[in-house]
N, C-alpha and C positions, 0 to 999 in steps of 0.2 A: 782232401779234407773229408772226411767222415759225416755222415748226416748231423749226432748230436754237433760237435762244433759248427756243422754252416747254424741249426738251429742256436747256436749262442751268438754267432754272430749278428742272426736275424735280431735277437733280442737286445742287444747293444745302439742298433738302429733305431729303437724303436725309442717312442715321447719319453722325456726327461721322468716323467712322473709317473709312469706305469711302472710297478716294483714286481708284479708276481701274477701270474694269472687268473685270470675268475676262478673265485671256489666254485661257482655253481657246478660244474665242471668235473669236480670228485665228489663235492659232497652230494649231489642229486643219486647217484650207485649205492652210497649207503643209507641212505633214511629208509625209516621203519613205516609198513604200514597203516596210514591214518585210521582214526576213527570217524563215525560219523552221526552228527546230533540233527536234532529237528529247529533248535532255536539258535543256534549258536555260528559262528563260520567258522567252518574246518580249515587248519593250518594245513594245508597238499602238499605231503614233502616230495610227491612223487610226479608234480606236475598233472594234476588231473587224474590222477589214480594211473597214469601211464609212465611204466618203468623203461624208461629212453636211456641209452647207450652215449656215452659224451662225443662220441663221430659220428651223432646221428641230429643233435643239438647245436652245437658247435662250431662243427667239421672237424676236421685231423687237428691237430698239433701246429703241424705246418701251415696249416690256412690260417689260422688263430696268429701265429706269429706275420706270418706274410701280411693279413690284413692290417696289423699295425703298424709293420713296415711302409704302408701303400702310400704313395706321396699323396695322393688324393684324399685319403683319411687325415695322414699328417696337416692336411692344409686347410681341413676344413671344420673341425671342431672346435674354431675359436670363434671368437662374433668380429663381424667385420669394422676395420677401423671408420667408419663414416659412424659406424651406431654410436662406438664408444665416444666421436667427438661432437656427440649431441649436449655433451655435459658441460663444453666450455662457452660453447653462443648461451645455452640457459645462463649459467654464473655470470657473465661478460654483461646482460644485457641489465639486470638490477645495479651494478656498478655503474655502468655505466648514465643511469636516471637517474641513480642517487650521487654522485660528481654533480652531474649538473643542475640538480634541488641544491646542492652544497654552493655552487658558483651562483645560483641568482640569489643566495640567499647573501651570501659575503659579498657582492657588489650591487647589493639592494636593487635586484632588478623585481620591478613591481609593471603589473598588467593595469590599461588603464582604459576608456570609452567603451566603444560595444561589449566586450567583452564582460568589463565588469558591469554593464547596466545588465546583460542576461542572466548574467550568474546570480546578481543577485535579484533579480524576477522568477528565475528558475528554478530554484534551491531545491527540489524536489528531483527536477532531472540530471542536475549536477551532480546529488548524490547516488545517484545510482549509475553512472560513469564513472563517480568515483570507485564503490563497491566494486563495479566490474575491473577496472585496472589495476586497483590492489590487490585484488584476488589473482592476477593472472600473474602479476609481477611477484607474490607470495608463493604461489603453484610454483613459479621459476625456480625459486631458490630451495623452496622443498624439494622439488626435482631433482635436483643437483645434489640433495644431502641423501635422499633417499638410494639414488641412483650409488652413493660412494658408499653408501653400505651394502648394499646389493650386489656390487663388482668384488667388494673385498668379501664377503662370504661365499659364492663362487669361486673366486679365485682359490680361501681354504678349502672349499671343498675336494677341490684336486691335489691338495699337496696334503691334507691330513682329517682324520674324524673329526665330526661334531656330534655332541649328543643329540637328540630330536626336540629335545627343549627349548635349548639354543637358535634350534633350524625353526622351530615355532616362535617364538621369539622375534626372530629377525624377519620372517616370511608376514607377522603382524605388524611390524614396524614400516616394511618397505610398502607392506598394501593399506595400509593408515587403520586401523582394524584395532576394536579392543579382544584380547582371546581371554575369557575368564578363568580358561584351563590351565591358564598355566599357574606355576608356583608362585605366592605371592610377593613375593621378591622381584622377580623378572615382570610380575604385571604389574607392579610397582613401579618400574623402568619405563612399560610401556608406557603406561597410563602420563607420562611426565612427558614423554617424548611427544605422544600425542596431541598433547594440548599444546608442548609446545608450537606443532604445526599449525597454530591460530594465529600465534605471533608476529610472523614478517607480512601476513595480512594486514591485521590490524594495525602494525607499524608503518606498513605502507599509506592506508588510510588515512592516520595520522599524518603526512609527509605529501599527501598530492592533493590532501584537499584544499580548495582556493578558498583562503581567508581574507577576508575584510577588512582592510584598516587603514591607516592614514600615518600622508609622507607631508613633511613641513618641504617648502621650497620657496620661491620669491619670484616677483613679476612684476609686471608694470600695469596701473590704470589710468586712464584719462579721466581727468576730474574740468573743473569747469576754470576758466581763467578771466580774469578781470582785466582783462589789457586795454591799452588806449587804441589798438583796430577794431575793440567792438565798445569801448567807450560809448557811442551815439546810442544804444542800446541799454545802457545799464545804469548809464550817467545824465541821462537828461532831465530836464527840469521836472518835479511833484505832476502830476495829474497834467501828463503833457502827450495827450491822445495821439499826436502828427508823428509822433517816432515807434508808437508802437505796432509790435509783429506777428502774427500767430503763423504757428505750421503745424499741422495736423498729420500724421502717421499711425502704421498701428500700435505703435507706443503711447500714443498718446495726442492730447491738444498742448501744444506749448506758446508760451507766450510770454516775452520781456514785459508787460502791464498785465499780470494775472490781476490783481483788482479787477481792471474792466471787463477781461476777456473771459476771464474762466471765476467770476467770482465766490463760484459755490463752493468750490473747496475751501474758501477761506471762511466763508460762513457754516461750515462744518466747523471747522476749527476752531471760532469763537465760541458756539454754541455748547460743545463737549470739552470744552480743553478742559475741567474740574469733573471728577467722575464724582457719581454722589456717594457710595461707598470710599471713595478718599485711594481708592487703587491706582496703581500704577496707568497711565492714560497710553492706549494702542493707538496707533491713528497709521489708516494707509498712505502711503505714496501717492504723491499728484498726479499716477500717468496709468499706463494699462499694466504696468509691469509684476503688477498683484502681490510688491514687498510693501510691509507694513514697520513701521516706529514699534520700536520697546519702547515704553518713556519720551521722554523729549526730543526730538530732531536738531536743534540747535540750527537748521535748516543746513545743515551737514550731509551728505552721501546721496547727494540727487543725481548723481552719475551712474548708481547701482542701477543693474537692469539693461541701461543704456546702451554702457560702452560694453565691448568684450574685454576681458582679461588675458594677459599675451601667458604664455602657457601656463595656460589653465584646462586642465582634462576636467575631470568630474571634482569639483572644490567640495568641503565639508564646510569649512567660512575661510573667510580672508578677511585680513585687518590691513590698515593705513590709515596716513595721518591727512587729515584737512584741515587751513584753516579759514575761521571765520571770528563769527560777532556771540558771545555771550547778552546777549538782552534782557534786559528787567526793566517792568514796568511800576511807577509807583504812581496812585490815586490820590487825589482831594476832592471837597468841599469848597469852591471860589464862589462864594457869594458876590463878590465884586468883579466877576465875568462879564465880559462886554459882547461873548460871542451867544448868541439869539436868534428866535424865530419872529416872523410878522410876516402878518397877512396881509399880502399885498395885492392880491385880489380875491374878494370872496367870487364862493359858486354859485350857482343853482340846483340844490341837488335835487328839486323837484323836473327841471331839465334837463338833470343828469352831467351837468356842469361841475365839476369841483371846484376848489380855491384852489387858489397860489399863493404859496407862501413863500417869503425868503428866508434862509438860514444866512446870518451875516455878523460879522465883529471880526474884532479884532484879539488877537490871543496877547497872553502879554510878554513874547518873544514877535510880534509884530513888526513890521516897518510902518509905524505913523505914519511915513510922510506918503502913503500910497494909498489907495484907495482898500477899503478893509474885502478880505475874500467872502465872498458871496456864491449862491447857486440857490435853484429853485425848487421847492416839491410841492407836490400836491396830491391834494389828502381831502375828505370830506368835513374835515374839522382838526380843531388845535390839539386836541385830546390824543389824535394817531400820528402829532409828525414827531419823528425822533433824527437829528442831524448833529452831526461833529465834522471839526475839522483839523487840519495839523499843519502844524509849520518847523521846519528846521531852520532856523534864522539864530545866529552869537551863539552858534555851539550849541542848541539848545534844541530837542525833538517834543513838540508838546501835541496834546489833542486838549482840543474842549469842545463840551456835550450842549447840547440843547433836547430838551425835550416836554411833549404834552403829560396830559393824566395817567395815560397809559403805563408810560414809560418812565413813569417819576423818579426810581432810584436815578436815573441817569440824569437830572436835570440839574445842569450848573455843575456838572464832572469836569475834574481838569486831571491827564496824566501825564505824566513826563518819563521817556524812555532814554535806557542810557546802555550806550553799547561799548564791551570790553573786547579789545581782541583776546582770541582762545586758540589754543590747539588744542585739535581733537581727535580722538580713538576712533575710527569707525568701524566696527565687526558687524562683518556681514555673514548671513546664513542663509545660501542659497538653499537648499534643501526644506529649512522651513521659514522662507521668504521671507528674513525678517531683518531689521538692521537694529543695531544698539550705538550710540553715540555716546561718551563719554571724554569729560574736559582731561586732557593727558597731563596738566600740570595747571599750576596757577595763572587766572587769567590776571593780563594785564603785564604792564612791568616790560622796560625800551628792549627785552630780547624776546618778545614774542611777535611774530611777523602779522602786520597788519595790511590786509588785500589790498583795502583803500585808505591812503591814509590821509584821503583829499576830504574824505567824510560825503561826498556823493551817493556813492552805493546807498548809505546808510537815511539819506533822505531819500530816496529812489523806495525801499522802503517800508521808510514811514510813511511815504505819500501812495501806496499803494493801498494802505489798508484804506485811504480818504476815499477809495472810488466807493464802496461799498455802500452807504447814504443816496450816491447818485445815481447805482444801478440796480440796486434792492429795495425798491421801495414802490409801495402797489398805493390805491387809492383808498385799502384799507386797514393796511398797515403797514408797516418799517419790517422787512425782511432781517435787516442788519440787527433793527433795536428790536425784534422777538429772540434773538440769537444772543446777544448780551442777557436779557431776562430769565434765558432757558440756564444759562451759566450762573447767574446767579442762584438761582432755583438747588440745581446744582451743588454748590458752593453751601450753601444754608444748612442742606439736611447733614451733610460729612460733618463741617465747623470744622473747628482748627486744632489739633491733636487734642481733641475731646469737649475743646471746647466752644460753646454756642455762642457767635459770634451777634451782636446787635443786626438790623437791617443796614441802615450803613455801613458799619463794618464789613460786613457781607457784601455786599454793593463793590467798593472801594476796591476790595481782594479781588472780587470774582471778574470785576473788568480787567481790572491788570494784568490775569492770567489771562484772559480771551486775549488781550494785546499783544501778550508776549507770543502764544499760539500761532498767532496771526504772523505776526511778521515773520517766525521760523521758516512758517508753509510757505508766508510770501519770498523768503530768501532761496528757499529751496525748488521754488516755482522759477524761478527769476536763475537759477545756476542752473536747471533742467533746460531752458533755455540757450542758455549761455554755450551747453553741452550739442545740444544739439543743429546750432546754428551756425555756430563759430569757433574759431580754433582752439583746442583744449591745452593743458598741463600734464604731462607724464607723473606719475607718482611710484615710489615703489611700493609692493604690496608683499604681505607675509601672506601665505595662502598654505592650507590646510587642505589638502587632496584624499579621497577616496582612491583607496589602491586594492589591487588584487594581488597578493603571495600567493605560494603552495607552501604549507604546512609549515606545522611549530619547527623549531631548529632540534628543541629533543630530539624529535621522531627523524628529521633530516639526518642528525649524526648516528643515530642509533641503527638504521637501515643501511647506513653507509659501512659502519661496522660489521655489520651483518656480512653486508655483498662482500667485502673485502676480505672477512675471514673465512666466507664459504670458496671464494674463490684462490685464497692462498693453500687452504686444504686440499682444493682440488688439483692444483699444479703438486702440491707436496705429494698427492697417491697418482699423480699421474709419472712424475719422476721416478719412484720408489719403486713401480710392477711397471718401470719402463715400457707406462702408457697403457696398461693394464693389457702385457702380452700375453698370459697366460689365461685371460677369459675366456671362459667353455661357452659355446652355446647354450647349455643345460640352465634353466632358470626352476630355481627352487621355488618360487609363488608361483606359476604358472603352470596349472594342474595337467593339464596334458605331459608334462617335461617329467612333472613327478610321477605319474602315473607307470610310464612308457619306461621311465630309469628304474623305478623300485621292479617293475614287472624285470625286467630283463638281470638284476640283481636280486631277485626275490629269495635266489635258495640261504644266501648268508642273511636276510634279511628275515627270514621266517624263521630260521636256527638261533637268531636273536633274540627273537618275541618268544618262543617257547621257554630259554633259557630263561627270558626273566620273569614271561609269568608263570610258570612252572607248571603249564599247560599247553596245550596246540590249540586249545579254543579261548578264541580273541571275540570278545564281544561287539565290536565295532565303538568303542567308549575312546577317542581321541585322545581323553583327560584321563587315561589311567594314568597315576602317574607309577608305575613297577615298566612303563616302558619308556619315560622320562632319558635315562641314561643310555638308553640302545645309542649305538654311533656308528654314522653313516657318510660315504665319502664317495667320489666319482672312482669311478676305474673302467679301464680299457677290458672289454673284453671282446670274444671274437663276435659275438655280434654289433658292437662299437660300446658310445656310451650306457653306462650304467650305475644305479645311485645302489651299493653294496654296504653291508653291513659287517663289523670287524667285532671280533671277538672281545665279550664287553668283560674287565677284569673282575669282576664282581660275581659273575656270572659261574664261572668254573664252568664253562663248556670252552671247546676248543675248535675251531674249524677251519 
């Protein structure tokens, strides 16, 4: 075999994509020599003013072909498979977050107790764990897109020209960079591209932030129960001290005879039940629990507080139904009232001795045949005693009034109270302690459930508000009957949708509602009890919960999109340069890779720039554009890689 054919053999050996040898190689023998300016950089065709021999640069022929032959060359000018498959964990791992924002989103998985009590205390440090993880999981997927433009512009580099515009172009793209140099066309591209790398941030952002809202569900509460095992408690005779109980916790003081035990909340409630502006009347809960009445209580939802709610995480409110007693009071004038005061012993008040008086008669739901109910107060005169009493006897709940000077709207008042079974709405709102009662349908009528239908409860009481006389009442004045007075006071200034009611009339109103007030509290005093003594009722409850998601469903499917197509592109250019086999090490953004290839390619690359700017002196102006179309591509030469410049068709030079 002769030299030239081993030399073609060698050449047959050699990379797929080497077609011909470096020019630098011939063309360095004949360039002309340079000139030389003071402002400008001289194009050296001669390598530094020194005229070098191509076996001196080089080496032989043979070395130049042998080195591309070298299995150690062949093997190592590609980038190693571990680097290229940094692009599929990037794409795999935003799929893989956005699936599963997708799955708790389609089987309503919501976060609920600490979590959401921090998040929403925190909302300041949340957001800024947010920012950091969309930004990292955004980074990913740019990575990945930047990365697959970077391998496939590398890859053309080896197999064919690109002009320098292009290689600027994509060297801006890949490093996130706006270039103003370039044509406006391709910085028009850029510029689109670029913003778009805001986008899977931002969409991320949208998609992990934990939002706030609320999941309907149902559950169960203990409400209060009237049964015959705590009967002795609920059911015993009016003003019947020997059965009654108090237990004190820090929920509160509780007590089956609130009249006696806890009287002051019901003398709150006689005194305010009429607001004087005519508004809607708030009145707190009888215990420590710090939930307050919208409106009227109906003496409805005295378990709120108390009992817990069976799953129940963080509630926004919960509804259920209780039932109980709609109550209305109606007022008269009984001039022919037999129940009265008399002094049945005077004092000494200069001895500091008071009178005795008795409050006594008979109401006219009475039993005649018994002695008329009676009790004593004492007062330093007839002017401050104020005393009523009540009976439920023939179906019938009455009170009647006795009273001095003081108290005179009240004297010879007679009311009668009548109680409707009801079912009721209870909505609670834990968040802003507050409860709203309302009648769920028409009271009254044989299908609505009546607790008691023995009618017990319901003197139970009415005889509770009787305590109030016997344990409110000082030596110089009626506690109870300043509390009726303040109500009417009350009542006076509002009048009755505009209009100015007489004092009697006024009188007559503003009791009625203190009674009705009265006995709500007293119901709801009396089931707070009930609740917490003795065995309760289950109820079911609709309940309104505070939940925590991650992000709107838009931004969920649209990231989801995203990860999916970035990742089907990358399988599609990973199959297609089966697995990107032809990637050079040579990285076109990485100024060292450019520096080191154009140097080692410089003589077709300087024969380039001449040709197109139709001079050897190159300003240093990046944005000419007369060098725009220069094209430059890798090639093998004997000193390995090198970024080489090919003969531009425009041009008319030949090299």
């Amino acid at each position: 075999m002769t030299n030239r054919s081993h030399h073609d053999f060698q050449l047959e050996a050699a990379l797929p994509f080497i077609e011909q040898l470096d020019d630098d190689a011939q063309s360095s023998l004949n360039s002309s020599t340079p000139r030389h300016t003071n402002s400008s950089v001289h194009l050296d065709l001669h390598r530094m003013g020194h005229k070098e021999h191509d076996s001196d640069r080089f080496g032989s022929l043979e070395t130049l072909v042998t080195r591309r032959s070298d299995p150690f060359f062949k093997a190592n000018w590609r980038v190693s498979t571990l680097l290229k498959f940094l692009v599929v964990p990037a794409g795999l791992v935003p799929l893989l977050v956005s699936a599963l924002l997708l799955w708790a989103h389609q089987k309503h998985w919501y976060i609920t107790g600490p979590p959401l009590i921090y998040t929403s205390a925190h909302r300041g440090a949340i957001q800024v764990v947010v920012q950091i993880l969309s930004h990292i999981l955004g980074a990913l997927q740019i990575y990945v897109i930047c990365n697959l433009i970077a391998f496939s512009v590398r890859i053309n580099l080896v197999r064919k020209s690109m002009s320098l515009k292009y290689l600027k172009l994509f060297s801006a793209l890949v490093s996130h960079q706006f270039d103003f140099s370039l044509p406006k066309f391709l910085f028009f591209q850029l510029a689109l591209f670029n913003l778009f790398n805001f986008a899977p941030s931002a969409l991320w952002a949208g998609s992990i932030t934990p939002i706030t809202a609320t999941f309907n569900l149902t559950g169960t509460m203990a409400i209060a129960h009237f049964g015959q095992d705590s009967a002795r408690s609920w059911a015993a005779a009016p003003l019947d001290s020997k059965n009654c109980s108090t237990k004190i916790n820090t929920l509160g003081t509780f007590s089956n005879c609130p009249g006696m035990n806890t009287p002051n909340r019901l003398l709150a409630s006689i005194s305010t039940a009429s607001t004087p502006t005519g508004a809607i009347r708030n009145s707190t809960k009888n215990d420590n629990t710090q939930f307050a009445y919208i409106g009227r209580s109906y003496g409805m939802g005295s378990s709120v507080g108390l009992v817990p709610l069976t799953s129940s995480p963080l509630v926004e409110n919960y509804t259920y139904t209780e039932y109980g007693y709609n109550s209305s009071v109606t007022c008269i004038y009984n001039s022919s009232s037999t129940w009265s005061r008399r002094l049945q012993r005077p004092g000494a008040a200069k001895n500091g001795i008071p009178g005795i008086f008795y409050a006594i008669g008979y109401l006219p739901n009475s039993n005649l045949s018994i002695a008329p109910p009676f009790y004593s107060i004492v007062g330093w005169g007839d002017q401050d005693i104020f005393a009523y009493q009540s009976e439920c006897i023939m179906g019938r709940f009455l009170y009647a009034f006795t009273a001095g000077q003081r108290y005179s709207p009240l004297e010879r008042m007679q009311c009668e109270v009548s109680f409707t079974p009801c079912k009721y709405d209870v909505v609670v709102s834990p968040p802003g302690k507050n409860i709203t009662v309302t009648p769920a349908a028409q009271c009254g009528g044989a299908d609505v459930f009546d607790v008691d239908p023995t009618g017990r409860l319901k003197c139970k009481l009415v005889g509770e508000i009787s305590w109030l006389p016997r344990v409110a009442t000082s030596l110089y004045s009626s506690m109870v009957g300043d509390a009726f007075m303040s109500n009417i006071n009350n009542t006076g200034l509002q009048g009755v949708d505009g209009v100015v009611l007489d004092s009697n009339e006024t009188a007559l109103l503003a009791v009625g509602v203190s009674l009705t007030a009265a006995i709500d509290d007293a119901f709801a005093a009396l089931s707070s009890s009930q609740v917490i003594t003795y065995p309760t009722t289950n109820v079911p409850v609709s309940m309104t919960i505070r939940v925590l998601h991650f992000g709107d469903a838009w931004a969920i499917y649209s990231v989801l999109t995203l990860s999916a197509f970035i990742l089907l592109i990358t399988v599609e250019e990973a199959v297609r340069t089966r697995f990107w086999a032809e990637l050079p090490l040579f990285d076109f953004v990485d100024v060292k890779s450019c520096i080191l290839g154009a140097a080692l390619g410089s003589g077709t690359i300087v024969k380039s720039t001449v040709a197109n700017l139709g001079s050897d002196v190159w300003l240093g102006d990046g944005a000419e554009p007369r060098l725009d179309e220069i094209k430059v591509r890798l090639k093998m030469g004997g000193t390995g890689m090198s970024l080489a410049s090919e003969a531009n068709r425009n041009s008319g030079v030949k090299f």
